[in-house]
N, CA, C, O and CB atoms as a CASP TS submission, in Angstrom:
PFRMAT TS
TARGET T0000
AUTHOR 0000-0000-0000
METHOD Language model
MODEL 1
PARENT N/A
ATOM      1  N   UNK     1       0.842  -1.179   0.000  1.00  0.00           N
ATOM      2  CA  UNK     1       0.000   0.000   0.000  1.00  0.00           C
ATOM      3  C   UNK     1       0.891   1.248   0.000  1.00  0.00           C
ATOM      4  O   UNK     1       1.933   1.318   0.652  1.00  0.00           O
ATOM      5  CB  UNK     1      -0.960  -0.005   1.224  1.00  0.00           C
ATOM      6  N   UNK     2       0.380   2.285  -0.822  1.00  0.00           N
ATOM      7  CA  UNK     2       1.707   3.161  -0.687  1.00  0.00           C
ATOM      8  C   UNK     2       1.353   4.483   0.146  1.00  0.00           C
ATOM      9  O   UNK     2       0.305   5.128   0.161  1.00  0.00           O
ATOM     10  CB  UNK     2       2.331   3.616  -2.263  1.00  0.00           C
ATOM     11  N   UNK     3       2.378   4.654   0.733  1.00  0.00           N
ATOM     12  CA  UNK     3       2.320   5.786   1.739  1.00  0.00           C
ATOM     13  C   UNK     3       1.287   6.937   1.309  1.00  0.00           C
ATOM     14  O   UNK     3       1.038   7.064   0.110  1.00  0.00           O
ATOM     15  CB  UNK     3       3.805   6.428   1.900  1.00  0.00           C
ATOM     16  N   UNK     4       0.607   7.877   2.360  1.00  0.00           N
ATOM     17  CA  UNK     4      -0.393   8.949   2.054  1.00  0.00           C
ATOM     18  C   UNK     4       0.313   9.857   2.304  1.00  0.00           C
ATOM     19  O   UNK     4       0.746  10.013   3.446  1.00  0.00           O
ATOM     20  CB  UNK     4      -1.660   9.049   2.716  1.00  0.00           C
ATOM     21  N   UNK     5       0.747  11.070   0.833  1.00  0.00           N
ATOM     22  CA  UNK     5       1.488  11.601   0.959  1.00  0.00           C
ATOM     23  C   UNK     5       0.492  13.349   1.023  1.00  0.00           C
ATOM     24  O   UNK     5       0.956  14.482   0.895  1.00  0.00           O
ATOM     25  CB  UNK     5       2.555  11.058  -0.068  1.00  0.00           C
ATOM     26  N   UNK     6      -0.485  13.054   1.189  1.00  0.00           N
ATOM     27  CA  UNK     6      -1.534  14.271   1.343  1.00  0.00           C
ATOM     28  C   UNK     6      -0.476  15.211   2.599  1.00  0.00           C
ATOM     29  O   UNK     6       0.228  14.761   3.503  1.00  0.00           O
ATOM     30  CB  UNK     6      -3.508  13.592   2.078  1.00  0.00           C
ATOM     31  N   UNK     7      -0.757  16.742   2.149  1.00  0.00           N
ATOM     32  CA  UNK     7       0.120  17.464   3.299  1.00  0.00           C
ATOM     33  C   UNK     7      -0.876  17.336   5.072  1.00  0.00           C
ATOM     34  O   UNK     7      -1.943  16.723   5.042  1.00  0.00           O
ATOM     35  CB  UNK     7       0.326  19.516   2.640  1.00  0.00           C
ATOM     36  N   UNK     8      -0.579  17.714   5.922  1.00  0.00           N
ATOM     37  CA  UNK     8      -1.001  17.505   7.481  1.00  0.00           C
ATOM     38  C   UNK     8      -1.008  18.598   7.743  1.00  0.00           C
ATOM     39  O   UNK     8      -0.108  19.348   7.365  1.00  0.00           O
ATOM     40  CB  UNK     8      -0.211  16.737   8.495  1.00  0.00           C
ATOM     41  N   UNK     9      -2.087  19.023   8.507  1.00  0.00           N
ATOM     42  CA  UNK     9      -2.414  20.697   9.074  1.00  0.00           C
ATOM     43  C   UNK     9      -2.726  19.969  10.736  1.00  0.00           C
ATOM     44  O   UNK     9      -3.362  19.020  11.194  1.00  0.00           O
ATOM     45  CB  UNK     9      -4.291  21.829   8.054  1.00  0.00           C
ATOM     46  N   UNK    10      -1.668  21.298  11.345  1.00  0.00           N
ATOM     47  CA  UNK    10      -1.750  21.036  13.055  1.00  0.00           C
ATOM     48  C   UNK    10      -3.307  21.537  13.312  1.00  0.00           C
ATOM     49  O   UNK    10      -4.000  22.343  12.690  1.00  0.00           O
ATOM     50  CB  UNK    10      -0.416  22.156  14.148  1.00  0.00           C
ATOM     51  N   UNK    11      -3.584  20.695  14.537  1.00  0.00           N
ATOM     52  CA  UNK    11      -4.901  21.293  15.333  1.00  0.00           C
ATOM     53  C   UNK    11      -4.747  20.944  16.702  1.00  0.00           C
ATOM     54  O   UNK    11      -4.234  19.875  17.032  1.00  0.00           O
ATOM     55  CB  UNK    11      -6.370  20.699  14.832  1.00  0.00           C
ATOM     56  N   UNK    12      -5.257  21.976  17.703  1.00  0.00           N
ATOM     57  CA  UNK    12      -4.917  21.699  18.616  1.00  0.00           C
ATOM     58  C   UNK    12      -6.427  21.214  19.501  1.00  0.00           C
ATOM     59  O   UNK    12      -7.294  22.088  19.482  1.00  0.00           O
ATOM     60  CB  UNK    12      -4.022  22.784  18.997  1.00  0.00           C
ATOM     61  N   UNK    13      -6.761  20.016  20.194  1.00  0.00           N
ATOM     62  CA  UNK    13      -8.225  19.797  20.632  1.00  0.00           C
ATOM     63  C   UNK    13      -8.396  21.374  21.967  1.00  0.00           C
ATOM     64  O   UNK    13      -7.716  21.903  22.846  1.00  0.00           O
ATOM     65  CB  UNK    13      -8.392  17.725  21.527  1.00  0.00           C
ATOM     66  N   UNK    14      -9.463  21.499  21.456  1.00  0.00           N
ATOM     67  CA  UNK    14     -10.152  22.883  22.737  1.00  0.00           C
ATOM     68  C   UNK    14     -10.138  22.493  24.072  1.00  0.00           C
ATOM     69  O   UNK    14      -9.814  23.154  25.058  1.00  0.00           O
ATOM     70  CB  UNK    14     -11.918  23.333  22.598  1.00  0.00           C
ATOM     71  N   UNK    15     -10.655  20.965  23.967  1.00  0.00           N
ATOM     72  CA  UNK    15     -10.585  20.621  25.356  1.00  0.00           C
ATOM     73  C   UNK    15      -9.735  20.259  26.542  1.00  0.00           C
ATOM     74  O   UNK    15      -9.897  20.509  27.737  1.00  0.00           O
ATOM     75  CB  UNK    15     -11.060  19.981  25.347  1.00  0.00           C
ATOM     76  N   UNK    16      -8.892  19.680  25.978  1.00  0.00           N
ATOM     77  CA  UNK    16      -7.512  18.607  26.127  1.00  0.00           C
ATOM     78  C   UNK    16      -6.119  18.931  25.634  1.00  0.00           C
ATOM     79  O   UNK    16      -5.153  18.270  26.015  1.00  0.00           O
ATOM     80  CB  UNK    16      -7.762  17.303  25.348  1.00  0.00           C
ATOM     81  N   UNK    17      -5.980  20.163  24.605  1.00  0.00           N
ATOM     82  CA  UNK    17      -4.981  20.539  24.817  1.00  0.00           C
ATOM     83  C   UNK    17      -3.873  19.764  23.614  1.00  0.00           C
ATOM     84  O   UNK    17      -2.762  20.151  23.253  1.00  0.00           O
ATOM     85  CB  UNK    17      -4.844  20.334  26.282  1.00  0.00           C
ATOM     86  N   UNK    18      -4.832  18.275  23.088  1.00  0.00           N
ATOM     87  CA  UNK    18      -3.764  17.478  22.853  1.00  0.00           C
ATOM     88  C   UNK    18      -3.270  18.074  21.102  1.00  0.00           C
ATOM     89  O   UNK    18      -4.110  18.533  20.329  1.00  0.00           O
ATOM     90  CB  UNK    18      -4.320  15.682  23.065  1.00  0.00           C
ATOM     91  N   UNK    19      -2.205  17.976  20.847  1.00  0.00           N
ATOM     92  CA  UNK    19      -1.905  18.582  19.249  1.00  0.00           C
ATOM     93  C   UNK    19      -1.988  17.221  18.097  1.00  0.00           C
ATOM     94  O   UNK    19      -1.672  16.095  18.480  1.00  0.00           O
ATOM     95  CB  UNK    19      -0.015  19.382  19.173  1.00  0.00           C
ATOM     96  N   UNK    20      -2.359  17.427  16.944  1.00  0.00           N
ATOM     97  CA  UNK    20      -3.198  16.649  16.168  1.00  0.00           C
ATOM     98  C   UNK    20      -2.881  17.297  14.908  1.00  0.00           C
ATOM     99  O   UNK    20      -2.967  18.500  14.661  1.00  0.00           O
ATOM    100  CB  UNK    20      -4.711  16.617  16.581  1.00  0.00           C
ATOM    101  N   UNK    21      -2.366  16.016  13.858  1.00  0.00           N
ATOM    102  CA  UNK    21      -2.128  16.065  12.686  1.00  0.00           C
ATOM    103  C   UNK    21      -3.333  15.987  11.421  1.00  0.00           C
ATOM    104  O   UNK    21      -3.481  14.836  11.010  1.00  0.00           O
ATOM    105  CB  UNK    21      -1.251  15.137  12.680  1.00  0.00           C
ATOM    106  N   UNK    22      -3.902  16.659  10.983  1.00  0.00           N
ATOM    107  CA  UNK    22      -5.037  16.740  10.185  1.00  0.00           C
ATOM    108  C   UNK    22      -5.255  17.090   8.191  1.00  0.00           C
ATOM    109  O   UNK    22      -5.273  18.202   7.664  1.00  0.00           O
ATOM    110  CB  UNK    22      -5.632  17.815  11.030  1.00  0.00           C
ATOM    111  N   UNK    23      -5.380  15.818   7.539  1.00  0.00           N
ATOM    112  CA  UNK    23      -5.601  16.213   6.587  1.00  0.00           C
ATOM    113  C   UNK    23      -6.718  16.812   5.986  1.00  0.00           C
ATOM    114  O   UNK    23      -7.620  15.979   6.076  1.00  0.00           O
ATOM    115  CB  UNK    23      -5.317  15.572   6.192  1.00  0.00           C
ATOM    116  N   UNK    24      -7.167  17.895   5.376  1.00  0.00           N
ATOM    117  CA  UNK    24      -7.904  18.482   4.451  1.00  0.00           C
ATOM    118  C   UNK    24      -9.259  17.222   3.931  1.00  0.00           C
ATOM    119  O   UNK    24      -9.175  16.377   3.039  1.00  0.00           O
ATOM    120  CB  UNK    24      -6.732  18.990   3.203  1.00  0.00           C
ATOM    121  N   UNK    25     -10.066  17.419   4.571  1.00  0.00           N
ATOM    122  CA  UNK    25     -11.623  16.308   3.990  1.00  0.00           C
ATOM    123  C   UNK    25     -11.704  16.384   2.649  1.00  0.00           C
ATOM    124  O   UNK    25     -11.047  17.233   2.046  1.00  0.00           O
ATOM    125  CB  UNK    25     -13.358  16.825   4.507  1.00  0.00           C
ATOM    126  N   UNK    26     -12.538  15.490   1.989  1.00  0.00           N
ATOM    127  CA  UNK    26     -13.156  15.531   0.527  1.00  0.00           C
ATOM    128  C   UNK    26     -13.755  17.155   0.129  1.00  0.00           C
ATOM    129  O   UNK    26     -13.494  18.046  -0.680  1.00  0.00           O
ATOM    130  CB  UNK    26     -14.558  14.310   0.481  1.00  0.00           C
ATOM    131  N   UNK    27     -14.954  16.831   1.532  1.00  0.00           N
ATOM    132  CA  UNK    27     -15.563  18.410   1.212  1.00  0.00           C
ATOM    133  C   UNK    27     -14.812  19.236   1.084  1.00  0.00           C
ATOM    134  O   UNK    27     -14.721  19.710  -0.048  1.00  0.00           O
ATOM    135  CB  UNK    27     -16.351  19.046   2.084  1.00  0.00           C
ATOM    136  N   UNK    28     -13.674  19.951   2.493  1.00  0.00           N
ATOM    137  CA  UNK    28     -12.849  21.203   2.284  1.00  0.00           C
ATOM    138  C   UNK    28     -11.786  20.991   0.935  1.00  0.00           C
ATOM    139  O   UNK    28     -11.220  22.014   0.551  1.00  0.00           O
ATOM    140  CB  UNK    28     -11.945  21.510   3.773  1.00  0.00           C
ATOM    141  N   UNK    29     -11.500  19.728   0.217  1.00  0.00           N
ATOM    142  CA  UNK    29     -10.876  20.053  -1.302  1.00  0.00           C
ATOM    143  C   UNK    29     -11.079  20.637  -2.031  1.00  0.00           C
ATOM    144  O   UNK    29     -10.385  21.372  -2.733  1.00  0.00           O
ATOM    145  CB  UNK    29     -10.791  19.476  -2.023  1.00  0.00           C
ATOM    146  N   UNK    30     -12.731  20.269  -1.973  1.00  0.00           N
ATOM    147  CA  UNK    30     -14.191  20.713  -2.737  1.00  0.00           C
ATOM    148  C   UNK    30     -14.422  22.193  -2.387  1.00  0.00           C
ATOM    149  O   UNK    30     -15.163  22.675  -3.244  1.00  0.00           O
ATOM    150  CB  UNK    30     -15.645  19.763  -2.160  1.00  0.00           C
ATOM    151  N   UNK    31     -14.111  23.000  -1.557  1.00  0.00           N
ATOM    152  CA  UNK    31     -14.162  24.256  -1.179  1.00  0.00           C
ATOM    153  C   UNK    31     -15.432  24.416   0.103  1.00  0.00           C
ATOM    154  O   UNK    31     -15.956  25.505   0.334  1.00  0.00           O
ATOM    155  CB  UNK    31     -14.408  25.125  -2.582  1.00  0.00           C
ATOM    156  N   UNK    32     -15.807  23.114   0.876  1.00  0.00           N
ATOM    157  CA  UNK    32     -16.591  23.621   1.765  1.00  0.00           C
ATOM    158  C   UNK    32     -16.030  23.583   2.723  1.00  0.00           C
ATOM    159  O   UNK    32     -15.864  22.444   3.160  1.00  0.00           O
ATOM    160  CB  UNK    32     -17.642  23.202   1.902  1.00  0.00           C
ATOM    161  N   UNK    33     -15.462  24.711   3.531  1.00  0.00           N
ATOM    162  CA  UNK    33     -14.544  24.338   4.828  1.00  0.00           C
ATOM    163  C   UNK    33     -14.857  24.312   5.867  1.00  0.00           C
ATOM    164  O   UNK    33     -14.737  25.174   6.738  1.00  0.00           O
ATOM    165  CB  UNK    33     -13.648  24.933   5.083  1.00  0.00           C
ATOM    166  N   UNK    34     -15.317  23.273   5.905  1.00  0.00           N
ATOM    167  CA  UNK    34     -16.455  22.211   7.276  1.00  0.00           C
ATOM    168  C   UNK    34     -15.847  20.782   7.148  1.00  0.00           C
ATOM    169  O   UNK    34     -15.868  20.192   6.068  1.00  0.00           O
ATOM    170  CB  UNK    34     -18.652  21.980   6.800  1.00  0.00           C
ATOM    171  N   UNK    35     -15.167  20.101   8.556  1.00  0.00           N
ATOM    172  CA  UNK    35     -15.270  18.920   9.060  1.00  0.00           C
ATOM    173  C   UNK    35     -15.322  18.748  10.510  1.00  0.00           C
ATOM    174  O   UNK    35     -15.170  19.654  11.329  1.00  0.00           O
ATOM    175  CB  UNK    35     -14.353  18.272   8.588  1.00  0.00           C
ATOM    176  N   UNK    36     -15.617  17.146  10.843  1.00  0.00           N
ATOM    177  CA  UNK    36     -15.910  16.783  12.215  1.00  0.00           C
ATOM    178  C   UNK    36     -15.060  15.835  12.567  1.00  0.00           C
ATOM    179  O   UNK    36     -14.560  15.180  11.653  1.00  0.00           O
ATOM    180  CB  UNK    36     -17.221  16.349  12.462  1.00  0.00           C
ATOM    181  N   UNK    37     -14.741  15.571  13.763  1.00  0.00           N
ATOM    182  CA  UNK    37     -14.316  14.178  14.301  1.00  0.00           C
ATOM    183  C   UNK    37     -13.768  14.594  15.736  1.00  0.00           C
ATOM    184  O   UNK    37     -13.892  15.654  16.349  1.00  0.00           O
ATOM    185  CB  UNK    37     -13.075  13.346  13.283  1.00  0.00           C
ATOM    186  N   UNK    38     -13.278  13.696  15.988  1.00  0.00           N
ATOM    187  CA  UNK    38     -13.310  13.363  17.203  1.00  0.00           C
ATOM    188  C   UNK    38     -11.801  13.550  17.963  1.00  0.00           C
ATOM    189  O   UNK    38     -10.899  13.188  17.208  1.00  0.00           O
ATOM    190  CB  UNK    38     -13.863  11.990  17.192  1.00  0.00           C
ATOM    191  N   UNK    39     -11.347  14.001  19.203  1.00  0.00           N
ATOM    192  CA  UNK    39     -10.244  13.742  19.499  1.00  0.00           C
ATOM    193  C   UNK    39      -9.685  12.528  20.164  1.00  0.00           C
ATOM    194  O   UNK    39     -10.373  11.879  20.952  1.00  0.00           O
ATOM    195  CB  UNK    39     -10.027  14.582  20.003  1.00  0.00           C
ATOM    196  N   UNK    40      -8.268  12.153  19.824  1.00  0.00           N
ATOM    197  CA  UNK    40      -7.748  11.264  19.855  1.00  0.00           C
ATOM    198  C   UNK    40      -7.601  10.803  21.576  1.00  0.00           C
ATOM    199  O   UNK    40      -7.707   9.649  21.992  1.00  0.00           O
ATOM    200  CB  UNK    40      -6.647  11.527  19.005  1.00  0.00           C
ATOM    201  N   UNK    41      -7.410  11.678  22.174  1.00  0.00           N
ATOM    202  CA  UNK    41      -7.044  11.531  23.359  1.00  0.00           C
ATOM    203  C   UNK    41      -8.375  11.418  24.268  1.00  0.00           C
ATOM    204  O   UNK    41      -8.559  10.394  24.925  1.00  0.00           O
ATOM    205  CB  UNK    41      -6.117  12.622  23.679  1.00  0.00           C
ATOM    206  N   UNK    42      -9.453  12.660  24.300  1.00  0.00           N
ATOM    207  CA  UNK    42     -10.427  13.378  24.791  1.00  0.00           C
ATOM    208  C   UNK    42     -11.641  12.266  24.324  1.00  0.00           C
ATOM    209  O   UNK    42     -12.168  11.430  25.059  1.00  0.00           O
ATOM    210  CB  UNK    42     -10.448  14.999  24.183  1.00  0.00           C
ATOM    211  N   UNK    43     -11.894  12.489  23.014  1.00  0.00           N
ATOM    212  CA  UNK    43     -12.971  11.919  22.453  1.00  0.00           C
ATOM    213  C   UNK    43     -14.252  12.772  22.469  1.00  0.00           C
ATOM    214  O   UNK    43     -15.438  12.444  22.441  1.00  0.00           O
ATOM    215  CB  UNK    43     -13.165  10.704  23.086  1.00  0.00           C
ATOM    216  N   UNK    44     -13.543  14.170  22.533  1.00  0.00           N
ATOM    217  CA  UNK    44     -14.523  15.355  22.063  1.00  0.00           C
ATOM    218  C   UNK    44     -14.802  15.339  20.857  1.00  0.00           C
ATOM    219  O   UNK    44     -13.969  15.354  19.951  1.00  0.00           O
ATOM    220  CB  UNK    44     -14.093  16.649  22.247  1.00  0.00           C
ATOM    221  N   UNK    45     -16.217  15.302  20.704  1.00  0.00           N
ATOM    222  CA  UNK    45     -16.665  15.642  19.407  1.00  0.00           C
ATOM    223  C   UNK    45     -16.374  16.984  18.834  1.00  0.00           C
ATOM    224  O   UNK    45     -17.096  17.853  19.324  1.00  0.00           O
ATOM    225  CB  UNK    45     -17.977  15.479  19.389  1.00  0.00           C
ATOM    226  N   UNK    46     -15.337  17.508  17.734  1.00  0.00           N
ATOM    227  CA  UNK    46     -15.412  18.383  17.005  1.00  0.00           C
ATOM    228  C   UNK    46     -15.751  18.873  15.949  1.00  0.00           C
ATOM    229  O   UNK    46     -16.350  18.152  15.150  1.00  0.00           O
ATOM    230  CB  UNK    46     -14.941  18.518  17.012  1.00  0.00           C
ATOM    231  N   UNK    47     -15.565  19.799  15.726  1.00  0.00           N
ATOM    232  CA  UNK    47     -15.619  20.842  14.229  1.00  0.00           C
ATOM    233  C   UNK    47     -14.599  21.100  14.203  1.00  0.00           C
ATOM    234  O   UNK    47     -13.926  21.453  15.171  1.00  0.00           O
ATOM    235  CB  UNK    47     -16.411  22.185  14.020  1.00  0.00           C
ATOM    236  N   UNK    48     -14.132  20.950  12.738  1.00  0.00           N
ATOM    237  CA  UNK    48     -12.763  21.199  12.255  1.00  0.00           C
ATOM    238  C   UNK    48     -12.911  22.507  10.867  1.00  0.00           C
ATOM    239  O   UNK    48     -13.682  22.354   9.919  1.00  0.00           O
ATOM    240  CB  UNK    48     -12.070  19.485  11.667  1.00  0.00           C
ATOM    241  N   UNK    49     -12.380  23.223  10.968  1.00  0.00           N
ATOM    242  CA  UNK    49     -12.450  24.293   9.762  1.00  0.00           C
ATOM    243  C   UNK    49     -10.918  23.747   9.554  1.00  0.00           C
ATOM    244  O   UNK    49     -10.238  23.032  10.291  1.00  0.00           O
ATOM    245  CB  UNK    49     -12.804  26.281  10.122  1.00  0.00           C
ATOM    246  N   UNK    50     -10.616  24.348   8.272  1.00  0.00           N
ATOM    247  CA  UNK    50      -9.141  24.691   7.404  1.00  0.00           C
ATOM    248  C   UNK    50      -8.993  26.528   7.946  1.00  0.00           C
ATOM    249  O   UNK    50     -10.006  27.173   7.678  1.00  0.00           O
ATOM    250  CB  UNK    50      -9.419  24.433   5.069  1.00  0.00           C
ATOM    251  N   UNK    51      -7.840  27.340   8.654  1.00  0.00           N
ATOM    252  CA  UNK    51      -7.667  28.524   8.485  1.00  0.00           C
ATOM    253  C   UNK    51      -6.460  28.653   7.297  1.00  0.00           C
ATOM    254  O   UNK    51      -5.297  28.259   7.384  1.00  0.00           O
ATOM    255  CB  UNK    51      -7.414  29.127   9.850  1.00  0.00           C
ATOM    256  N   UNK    52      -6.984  29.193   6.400  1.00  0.00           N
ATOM    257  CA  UNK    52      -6.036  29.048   5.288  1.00  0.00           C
ATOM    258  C   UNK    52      -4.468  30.192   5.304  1.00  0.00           C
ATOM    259  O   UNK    52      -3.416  30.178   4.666  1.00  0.00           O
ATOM    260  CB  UNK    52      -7.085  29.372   3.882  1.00  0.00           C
ATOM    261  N   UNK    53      -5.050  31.102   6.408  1.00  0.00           N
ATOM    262  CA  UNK    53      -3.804  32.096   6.591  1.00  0.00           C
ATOM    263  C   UNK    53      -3.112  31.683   7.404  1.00  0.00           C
ATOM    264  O   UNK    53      -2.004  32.210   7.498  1.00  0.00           O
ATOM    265  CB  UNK    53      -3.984  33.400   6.955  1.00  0.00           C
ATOM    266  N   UNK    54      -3.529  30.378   8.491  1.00  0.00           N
ATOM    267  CA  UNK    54      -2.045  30.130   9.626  1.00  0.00           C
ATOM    268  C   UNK    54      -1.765  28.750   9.048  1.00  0.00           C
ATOM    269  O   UNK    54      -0.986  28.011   9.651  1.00  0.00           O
ATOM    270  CB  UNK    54      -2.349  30.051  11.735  1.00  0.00           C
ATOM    271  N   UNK    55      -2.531  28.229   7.564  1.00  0.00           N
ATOM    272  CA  UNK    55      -2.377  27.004   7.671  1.00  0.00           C
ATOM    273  C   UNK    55      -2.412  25.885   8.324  1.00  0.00           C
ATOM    274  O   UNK    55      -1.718  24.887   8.126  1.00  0.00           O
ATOM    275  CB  UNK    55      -1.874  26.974   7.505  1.00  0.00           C
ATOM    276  N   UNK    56      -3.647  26.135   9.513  1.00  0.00           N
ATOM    277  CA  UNK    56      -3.723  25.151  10.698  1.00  0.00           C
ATOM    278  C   UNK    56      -5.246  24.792  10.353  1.00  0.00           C
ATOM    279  O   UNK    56      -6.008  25.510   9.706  1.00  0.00           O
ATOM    280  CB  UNK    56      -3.389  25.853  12.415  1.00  0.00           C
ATOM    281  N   UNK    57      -5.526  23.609  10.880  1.00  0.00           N
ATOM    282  CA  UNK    57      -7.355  23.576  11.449  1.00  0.00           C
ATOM    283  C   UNK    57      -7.422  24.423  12.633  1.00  0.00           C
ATOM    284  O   UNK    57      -6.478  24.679  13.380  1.00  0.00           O
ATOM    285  CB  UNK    57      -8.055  21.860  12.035  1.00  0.00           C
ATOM    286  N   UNK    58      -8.604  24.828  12.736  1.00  0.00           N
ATOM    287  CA  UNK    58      -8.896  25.380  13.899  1.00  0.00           C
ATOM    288  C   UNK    58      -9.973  24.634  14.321  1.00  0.00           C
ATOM    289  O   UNK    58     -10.942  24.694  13.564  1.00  0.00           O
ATOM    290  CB  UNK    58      -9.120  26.754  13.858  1.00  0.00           C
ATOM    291  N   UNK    59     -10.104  23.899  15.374  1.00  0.00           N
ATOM    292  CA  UNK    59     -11.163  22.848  16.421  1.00  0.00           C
ATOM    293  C   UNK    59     -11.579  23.588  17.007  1.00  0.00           C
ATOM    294  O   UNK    59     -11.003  24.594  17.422  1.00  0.00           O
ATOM    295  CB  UNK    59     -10.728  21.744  17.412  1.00  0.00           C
ATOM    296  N   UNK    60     -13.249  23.110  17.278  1.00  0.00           N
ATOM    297  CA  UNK    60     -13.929  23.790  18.050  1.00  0.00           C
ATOM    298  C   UNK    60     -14.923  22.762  18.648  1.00  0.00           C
ATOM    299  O   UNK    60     -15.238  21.807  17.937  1.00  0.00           O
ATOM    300  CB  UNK    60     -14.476  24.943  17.365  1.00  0.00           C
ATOM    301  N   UNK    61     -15.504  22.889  20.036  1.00  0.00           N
ATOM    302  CA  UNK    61     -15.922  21.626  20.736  1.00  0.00           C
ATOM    303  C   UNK    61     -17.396  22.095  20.249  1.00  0.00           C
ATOM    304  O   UNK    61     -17.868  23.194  20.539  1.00  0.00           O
ATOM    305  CB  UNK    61     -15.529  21.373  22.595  1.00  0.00           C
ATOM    306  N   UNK    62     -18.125  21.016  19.394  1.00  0.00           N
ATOM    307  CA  UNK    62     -19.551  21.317  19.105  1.00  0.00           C
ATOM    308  C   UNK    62     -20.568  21.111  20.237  1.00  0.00           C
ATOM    309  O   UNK    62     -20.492  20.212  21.075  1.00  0.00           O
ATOM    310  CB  UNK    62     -19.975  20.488  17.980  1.00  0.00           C
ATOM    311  N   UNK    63     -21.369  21.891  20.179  1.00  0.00           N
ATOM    312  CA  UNK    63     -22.126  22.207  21.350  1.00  0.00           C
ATOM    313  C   UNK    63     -23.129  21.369  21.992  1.00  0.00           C
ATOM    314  O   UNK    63     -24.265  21.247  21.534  1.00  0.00           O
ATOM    315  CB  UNK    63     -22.702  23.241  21.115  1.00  0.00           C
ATOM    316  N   UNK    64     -22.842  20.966  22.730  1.00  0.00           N
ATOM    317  CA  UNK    64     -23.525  19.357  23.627  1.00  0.00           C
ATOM    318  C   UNK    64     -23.101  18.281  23.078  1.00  0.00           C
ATOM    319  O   UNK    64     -23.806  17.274  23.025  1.00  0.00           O
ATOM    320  CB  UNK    64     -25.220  19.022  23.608  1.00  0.00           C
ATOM    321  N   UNK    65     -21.729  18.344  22.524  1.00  0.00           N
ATOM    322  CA  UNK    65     -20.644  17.302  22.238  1.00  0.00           C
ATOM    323  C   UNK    65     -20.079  16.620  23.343  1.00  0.00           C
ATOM    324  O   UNK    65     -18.968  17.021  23.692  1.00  0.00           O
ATOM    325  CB  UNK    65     -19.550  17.872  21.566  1.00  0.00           C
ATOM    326  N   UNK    66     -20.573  15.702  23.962  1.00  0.00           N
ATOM    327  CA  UNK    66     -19.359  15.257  24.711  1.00  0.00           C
ATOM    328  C   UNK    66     -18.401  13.583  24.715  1.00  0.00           C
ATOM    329  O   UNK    66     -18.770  12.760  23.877  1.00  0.00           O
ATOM    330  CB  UNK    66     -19.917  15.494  26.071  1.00  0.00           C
ATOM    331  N   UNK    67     -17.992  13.447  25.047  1.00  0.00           N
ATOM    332  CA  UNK    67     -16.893  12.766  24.738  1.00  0.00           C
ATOM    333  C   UNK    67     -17.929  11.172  24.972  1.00  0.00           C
ATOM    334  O   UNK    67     -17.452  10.123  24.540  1.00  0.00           O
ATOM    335  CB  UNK    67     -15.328  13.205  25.868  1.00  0.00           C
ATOM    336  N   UNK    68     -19.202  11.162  25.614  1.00  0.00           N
ATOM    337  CA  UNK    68     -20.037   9.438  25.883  1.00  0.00           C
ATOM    338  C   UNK    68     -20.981   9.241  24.717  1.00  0.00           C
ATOM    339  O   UNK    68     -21.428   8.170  24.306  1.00  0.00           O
ATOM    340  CB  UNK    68     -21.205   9.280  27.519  1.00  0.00           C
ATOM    341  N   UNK    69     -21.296  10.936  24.073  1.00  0.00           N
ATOM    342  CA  UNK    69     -22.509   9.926  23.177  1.00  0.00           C
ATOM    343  C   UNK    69     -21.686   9.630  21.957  1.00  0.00           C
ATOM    344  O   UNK    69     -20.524   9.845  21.612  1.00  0.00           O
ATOM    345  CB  UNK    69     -24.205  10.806  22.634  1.00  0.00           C
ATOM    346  N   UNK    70     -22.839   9.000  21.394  1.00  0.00           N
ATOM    347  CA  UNK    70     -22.178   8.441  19.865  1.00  0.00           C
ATOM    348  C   UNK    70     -22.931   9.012  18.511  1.00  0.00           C
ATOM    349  O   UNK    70     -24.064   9.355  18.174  1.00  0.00           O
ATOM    350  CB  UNK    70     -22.345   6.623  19.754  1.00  0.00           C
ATOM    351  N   UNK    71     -22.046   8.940  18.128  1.00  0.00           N
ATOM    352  CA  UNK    71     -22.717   9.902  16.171  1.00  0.00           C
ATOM    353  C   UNK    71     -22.499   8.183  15.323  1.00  0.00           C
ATOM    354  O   UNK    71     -22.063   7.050  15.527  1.00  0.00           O
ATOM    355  CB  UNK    71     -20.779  11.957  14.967  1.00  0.00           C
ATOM    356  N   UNK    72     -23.212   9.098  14.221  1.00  0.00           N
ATOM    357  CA  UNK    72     -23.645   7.891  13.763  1.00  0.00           C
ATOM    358  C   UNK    72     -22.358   7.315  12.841  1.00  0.00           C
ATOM    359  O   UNK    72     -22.231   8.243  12.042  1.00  0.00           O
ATOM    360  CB  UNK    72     -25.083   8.095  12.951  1.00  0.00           C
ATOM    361  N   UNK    73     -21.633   6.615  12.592  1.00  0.00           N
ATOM    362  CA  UNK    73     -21.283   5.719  11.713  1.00  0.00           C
ATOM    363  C   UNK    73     -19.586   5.719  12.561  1.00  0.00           C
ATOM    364  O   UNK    73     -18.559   5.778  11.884  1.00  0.00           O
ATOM    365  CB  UNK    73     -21.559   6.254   9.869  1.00  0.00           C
ATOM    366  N   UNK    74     -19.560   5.647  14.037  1.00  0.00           N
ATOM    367  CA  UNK    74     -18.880   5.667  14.985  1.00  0.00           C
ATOM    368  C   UNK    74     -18.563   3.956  15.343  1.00  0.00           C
ATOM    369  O   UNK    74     -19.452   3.220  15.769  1.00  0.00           O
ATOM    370  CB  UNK    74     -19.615   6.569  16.011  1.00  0.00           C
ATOM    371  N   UNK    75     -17.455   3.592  15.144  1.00  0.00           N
ATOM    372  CA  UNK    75     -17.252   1.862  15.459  1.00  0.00           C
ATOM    373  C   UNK    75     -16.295   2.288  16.634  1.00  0.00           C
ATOM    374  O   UNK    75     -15.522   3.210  16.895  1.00  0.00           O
ATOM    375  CB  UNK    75     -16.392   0.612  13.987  1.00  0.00           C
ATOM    376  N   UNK    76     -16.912   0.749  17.387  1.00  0.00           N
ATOM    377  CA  UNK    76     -16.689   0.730  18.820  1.00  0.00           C
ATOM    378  C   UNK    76     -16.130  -0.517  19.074  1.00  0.00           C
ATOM    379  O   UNK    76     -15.825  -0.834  20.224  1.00  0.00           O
ATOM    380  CB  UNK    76     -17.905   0.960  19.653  1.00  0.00           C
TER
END
């Protein structure tokens, strides 16, 4: 399988502090700069934008996100 050589944008989780390597979604390729997921550490549900001037995501904890419920297509 050959390596994913897509570039990585830092994000840092809101909640936890923890720093996080993030590639660019289908959509934000596509020009909608909206994604979600989850942190690695926390398991806060986020929102992920692209800021295209610091070149980072910027995370944001979505609102009555918390780290027990589950979204849908979430494997456990």
């Amino acid at each position: 399988m050959e390596q994913d050589k897509r570039p990585r944008y830092k994000g840092i989780c809101p909640e936890c502090g923890r720093e996080m390597w993030i590639c660019k979604s289908i959509f934000m390729e596509m020009g909608i700069n909206q994604g979600a997921g989850r942190c690695l550490q926390c398991k806060t549900f986020l929102s992920i934008q692209f800021n295209e001037e610091k070149q980072e995501m910027e995370l944001t904890k979505f609102e009555g996100g918390s780290s027990s419920e589950s979204i849908g297509g979430d494997l456990q």
